[in-house]
C-alpha positions as CSV (number, residue, x, y, z in Angstrom):
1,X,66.2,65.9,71.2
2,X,67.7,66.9,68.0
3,X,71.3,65.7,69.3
4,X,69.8,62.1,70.4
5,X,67.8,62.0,66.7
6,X,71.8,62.7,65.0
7,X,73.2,60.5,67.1
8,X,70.9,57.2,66.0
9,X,71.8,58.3,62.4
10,X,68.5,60.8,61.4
11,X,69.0,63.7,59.3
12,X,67.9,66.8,61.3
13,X,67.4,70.2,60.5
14,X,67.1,72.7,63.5
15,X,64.9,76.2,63.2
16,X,66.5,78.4,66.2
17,X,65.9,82.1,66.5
18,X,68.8,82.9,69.2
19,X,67.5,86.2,69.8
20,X,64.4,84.6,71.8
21,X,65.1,84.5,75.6
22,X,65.5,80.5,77.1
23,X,65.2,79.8,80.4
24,X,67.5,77.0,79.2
25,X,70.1,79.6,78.7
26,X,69.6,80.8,82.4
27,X,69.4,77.7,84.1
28,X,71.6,77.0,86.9
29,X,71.2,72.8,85.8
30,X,70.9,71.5,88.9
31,X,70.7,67.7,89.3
32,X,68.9,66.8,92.7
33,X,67.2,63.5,93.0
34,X,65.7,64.1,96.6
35,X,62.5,66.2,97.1
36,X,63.2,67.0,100.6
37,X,60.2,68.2,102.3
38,X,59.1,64.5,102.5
39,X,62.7,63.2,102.1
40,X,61.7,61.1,99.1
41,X,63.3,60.4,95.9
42,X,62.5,62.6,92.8
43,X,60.2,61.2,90.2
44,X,61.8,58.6,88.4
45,X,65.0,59.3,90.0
46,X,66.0,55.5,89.8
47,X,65.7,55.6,85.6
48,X,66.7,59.2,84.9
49,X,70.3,59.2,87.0
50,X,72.2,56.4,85.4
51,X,71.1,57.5,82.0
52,X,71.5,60.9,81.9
53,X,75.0,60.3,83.8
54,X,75.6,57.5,80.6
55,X,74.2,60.3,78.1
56,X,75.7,63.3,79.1
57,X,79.3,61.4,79.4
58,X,78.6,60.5,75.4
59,X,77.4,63.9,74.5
60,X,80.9,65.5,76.3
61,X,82.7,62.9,74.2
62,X,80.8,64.1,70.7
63,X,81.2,67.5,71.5
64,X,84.7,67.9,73.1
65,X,83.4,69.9,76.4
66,X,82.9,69.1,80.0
67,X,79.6,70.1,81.3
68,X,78.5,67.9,83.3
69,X,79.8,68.0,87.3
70,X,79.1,65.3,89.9
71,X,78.6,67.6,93.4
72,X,77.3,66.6,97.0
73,X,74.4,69.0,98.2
74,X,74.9,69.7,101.7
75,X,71.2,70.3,103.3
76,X,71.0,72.5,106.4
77,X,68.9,70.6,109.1
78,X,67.6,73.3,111.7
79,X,64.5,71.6,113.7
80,X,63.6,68.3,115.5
81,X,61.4,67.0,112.8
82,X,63.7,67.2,110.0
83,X,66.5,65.7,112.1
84,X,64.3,62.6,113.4
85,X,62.5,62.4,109.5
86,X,66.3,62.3,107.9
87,X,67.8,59.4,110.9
88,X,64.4,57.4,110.0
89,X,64.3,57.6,105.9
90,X,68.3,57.1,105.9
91,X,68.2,53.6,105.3
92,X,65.0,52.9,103.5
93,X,65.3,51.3,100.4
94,X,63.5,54.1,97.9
95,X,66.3,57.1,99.4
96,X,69.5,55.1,100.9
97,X,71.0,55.4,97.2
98,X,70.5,59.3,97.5
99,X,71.4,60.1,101.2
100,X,74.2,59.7,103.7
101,X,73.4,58.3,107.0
102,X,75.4,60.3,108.9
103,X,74.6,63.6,109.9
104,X,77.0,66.4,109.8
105,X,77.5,68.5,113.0
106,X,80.1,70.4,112.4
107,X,79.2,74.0,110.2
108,X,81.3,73.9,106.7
109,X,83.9,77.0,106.5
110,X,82.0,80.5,106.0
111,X,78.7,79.7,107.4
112,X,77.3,81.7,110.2
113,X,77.1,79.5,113.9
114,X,72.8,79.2,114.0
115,X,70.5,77.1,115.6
116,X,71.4,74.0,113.1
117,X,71.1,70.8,114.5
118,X,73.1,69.3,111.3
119,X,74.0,68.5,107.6
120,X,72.6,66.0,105.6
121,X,74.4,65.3,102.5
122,X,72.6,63.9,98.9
123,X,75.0,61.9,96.3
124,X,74.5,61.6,92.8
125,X,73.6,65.0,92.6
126,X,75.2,67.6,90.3
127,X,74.5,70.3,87.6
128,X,75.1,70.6,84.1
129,X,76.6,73.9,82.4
130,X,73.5,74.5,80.3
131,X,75.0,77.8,78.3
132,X,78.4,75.7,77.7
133,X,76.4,72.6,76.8
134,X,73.8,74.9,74.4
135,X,76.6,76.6,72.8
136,X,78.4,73.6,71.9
137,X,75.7,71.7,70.6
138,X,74.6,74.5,68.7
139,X,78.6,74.7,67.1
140,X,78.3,71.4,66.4
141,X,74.8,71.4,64.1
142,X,76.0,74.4,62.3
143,X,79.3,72.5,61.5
144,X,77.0,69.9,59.8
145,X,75.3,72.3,58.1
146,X,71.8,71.3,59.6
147,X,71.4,75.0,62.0
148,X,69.2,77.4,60.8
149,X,69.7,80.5,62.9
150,X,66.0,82.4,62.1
151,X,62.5,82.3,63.8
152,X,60.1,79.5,62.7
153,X,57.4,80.3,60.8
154,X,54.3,78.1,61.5
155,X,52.5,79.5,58.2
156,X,55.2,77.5,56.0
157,X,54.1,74.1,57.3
158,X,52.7,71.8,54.4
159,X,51.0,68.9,55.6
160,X,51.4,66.2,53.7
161,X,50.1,62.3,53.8
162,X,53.9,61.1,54.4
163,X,55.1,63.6,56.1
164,X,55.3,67.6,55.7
165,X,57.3,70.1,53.7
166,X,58.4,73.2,55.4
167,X,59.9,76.1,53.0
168,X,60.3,73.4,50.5
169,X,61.7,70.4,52.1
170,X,60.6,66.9,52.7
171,X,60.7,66.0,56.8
172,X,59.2,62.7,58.3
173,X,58.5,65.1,61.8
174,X,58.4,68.6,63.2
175,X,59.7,68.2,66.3
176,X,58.2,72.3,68.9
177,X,60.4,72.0,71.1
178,X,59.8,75.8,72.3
179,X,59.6,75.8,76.2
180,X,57.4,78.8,76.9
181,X,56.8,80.2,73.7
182,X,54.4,76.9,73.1
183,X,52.1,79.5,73.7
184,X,52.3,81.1,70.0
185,X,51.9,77.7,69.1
186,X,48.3,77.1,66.9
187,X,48.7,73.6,67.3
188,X,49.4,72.6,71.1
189,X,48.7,75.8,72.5
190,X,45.8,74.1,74.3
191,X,48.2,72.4,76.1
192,X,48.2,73.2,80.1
193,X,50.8,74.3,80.7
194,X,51.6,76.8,84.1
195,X,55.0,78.5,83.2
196,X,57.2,79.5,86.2
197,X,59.4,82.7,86.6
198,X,62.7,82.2,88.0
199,X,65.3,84.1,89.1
200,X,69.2,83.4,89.4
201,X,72.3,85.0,90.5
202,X,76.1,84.3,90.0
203,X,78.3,85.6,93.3
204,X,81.0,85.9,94.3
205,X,81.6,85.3,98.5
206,X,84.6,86.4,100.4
207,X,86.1,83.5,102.3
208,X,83.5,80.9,101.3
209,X,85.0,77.9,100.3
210,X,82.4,75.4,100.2
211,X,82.5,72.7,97.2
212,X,79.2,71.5,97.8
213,X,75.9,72.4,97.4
214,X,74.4,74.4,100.2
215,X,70.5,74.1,100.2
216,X,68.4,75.3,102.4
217,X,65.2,77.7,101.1
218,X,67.5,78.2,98.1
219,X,70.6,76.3,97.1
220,X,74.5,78.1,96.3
221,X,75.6,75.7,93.8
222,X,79.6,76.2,93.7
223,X,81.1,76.5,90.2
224,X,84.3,75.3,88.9
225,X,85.8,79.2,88.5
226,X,85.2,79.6,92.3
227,X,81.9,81.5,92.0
228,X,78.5,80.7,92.8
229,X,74.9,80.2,91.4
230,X,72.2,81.6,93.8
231,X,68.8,80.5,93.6
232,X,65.7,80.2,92.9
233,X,62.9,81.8,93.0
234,X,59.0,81.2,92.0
235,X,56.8,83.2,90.4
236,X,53.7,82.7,88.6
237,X,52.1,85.9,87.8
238,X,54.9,87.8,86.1
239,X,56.2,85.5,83.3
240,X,58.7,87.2,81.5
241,X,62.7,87.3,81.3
242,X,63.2,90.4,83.3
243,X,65.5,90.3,86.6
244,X,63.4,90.9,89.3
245,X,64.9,93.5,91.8
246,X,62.8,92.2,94.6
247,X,64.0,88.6,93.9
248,X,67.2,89.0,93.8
249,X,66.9,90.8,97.5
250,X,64.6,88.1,98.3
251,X,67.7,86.1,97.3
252,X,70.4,87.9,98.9
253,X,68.6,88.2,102.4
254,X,67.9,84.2,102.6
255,X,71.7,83.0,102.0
256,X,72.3,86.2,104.1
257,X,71.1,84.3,107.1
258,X,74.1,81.6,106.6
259,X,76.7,83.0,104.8
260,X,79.6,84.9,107.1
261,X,81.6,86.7,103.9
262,X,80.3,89.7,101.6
263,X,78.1,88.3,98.7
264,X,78.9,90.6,95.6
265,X,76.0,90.0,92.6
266,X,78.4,89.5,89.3
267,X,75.0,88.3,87.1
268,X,71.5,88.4,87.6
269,X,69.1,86.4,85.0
270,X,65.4,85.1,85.0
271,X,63.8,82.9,82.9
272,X,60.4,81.0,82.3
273,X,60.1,77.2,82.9
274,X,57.8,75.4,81.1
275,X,56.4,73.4,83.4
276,X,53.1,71.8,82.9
277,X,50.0,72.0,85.0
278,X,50.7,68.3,86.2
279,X,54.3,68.7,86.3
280,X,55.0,66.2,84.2
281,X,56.7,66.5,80.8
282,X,54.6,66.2,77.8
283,X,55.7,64.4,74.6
284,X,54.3,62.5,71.5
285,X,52.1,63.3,68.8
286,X,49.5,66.0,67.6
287,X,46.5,64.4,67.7
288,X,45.2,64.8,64.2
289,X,48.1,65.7,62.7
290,X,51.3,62.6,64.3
291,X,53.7,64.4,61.4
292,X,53.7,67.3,64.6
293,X,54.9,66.1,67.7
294,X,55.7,68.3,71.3
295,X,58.7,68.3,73.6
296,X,57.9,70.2,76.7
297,X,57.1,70.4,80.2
298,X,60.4,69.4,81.5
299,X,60.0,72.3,84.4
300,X,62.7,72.9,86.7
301,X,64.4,69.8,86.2
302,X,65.0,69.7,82.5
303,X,69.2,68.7,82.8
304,X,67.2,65.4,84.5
305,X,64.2,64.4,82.4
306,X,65.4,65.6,78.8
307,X,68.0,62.6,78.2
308,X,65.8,60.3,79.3
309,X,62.5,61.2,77.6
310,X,64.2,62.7,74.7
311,X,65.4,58.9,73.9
312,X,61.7,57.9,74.6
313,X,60.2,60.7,71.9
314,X,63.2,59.1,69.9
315,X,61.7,55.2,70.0
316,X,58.3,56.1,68.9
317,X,59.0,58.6,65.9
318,X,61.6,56.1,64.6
319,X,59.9,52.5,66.2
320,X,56.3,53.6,67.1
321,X,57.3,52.8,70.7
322,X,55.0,54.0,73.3
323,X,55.4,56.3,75.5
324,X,54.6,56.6,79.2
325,X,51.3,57.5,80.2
326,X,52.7,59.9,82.9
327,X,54.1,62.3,79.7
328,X,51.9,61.1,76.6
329,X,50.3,64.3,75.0
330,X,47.1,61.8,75.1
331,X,46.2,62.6,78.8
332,X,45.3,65.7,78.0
333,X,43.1,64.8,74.7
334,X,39.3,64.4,75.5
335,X,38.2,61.8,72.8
């Protein structure tokens, strides 16, 4: 948000306490624009990809680091239905952008021979390095001397008729852009949000080669330093950022079933998405006070939805531009 507000020319001033856990942080930044229980596209797939592939390819540029990667998921077919549902949506106009035709037979190195009937393989797919991209951006800011590295403090706000002051200066817009902690938030903590737990691991696999993604009831995303991201997993009850011994299990014994090499676990993090009770994102203004406006809600497929609905939030603090129904704050205001 912040980066798309600097790059139209906006002063901005960023309130970050680092010591805060972010599921952001965590993320393994997965770009998948299939839903593949129904083999449809993902919401809004058709607007997000080509500008978040157009916006990240900018932002590498303006920060001098590659994070974004273009990667083929590989999806592991294993019963008649899913084989005959993937041969009839191949070619229908909503999911032939996202899908190959063909169907894989033959296994990928380092997979176990199982009952698979095939592979079915997404494009445009990929994931973005979310810690390389957060700690670049974040360099950047404090090289324009607009990163303040402390907690917020919501007591400071001054509203004021043009605007509000916070510990002294002037802004047009606060911008809470908090992800779970929107909770400690006295102004859209009313907000419904439902907060997932996730956890991820990074392994390492003896004799796996595989540069694509594997997905099956989790995915192994395939990094550039030959290791792999594990996950996910949900949980809605214990929201916090602890690693979950019995996910990561839960984990190992599901690629277990696939995988032929020994997994070793080199990382294992959680985090909290923000998702929102309609999983949707929620954006716009506070609604008595517009000088307060809300990010959130992007869920688990924030690398997707932030370029695009950040530019959105963008149009209508600096044009008044609408925004979609879908993710207007305003649904969930009773007048």
């Amino acid at each position: 948000m912040a980066l798309e507000l600097k790059q139209r020319g906006q002063d901005v001033t960023i309130v970050n306490d680092s010591s805060l856990p972010s599921s952001s942080k965590v993320a393994a930044g997965l770009i998948n624009p299939v839903v593949f229980k129904r083999l449809l596209p993902s919401w809004k797939a058709a607007e997000l990809l080509p500008f978040l592939l157009t916006k990240y390819q900018a932002l590498e540029i303006l920060l001098e680091q590659k994070f974004h990667h273009s990667v083929n998921i590989t999806k592991v077919i294993e019963n008649q239905h899913e084989l005959e549902t993937w041969k009839k949506r191949a070619n229908a106009e909503d999911i032939r952008d996202y899908i190959l035709e063909e169907i894989a037979i033959e296994s990928p190195t380092g997979l176990k021979s199982t009952d698979v009937l095939g592979y079915g393989e997404v494009v445009q797919s990929g994931y973005v390095d979310t810690t390389l991209f957060l700690t670049a951006a974040a360099e950047f800011f404090k090289k324009a001397s607009c990163f303040i590295e402390t907690s917020f403090s919501y007591n400071d706000i001054e509203l004021t008729s043009a605007g509000l002051i916070y510990q002294g200066k002037n802004y047009d817009f606060l911008v809470f852009c908090e992800g779970f902690f929107v909770h400690r938030n006295p102004y859209f903590s009313f907000l419904p949000f439902k907060p997932v737990k996730g956890d991820v691991l990074t392994v390492s696999i003896d004799g796996y080669k595989n540069t694509k993604v594997l997905n099956k009831n989790f995915f192994l995303l395939p990094l550039i330093d030959g290791t792999f991201r594990l996950g996910a997993t949900y949980d809605w009850k214990n929201l916090d950022f602890k690693p979950s011994e019995s996910a990561k299990e839960d984990l190992l014994n599901r690629v277990a079933d696939y995988i032929l090499g020994k997994i070793e676990v080199l990382k294992h993090e959680a985090g909290v998405r923000p998702s929102s009770e309609d999983r949707r994102p929620i954006l716009g203004p506070h609604p008595e006070f517009p000088q307060l406006q809300v990010f959130n809600g992007l869920g688990t497929k924030g690398v997707m939805l932030a370029p695009f609905f950040a530019a959105q939030l963008a149009n209508h603090l600096l044009h008044n531009a609408p925004i979609d129904e879908e993710v207007f704050v305003g649904r969930f205001i009773k007048n």
